[in-house]
C-alpha positions, -999 to 999 in steps of 0.1 A, spaced: -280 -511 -73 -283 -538 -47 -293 -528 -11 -281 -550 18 -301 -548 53 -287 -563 89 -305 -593 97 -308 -579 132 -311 -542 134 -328 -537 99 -300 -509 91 -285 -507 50 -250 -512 51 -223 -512 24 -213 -550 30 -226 -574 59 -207 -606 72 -220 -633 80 -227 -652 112 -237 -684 128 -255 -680 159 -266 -707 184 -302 -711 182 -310 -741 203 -291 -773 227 -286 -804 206 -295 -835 229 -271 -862 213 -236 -878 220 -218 -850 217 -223 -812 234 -234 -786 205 -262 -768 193 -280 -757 164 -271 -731 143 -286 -702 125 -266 -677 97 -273 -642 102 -259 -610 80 -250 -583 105 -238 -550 92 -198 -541 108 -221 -522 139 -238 -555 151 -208 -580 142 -187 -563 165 -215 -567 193 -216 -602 185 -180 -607 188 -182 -591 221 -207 -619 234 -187 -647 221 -155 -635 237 -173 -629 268 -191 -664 262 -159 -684 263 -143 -662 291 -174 -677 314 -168 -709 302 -131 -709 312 -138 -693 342 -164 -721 352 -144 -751 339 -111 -739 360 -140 -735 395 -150 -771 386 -110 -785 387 -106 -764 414 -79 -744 401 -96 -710 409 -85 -690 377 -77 -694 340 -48 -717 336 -22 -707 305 
């Protein structure tokens, strides 16, 4: 039988998903960063999905501040 452990809470689960986190900036032409694969058990996934979706909601909410539009344009 094969036991499967959450790379970040140390928890067994059934099945696990992976994920790529960002680990550090990449200085270079282009804006990205470096990435690391995780495998979070259904628990710690969701979290992560929270902080991604809350991620890109700053990052909207800054870009529309810095055209001066003062909200999220559809």
């Amino acid at each position: 039988m094969i036991k499967y452990y959450c790379d970040r809470c140390g928890n067994e689960a059934k099945t696990l998903t992976s994920v790529k986190i960002p680990v550090q900036k990449q200085i270079g032409f282009e804006l990205s960063c470096y990435t690391r694969q995780i495998e979070l058990c259904e628990k710690c996934k969701n979290e992560a999905d929270e902080m991604f979706d809350t991620l890109l909601d700053i990052k909207l909410s800054m870009f529309a501040k810095y055209l001066k539009k003062g909200g999220v344009q559809e």
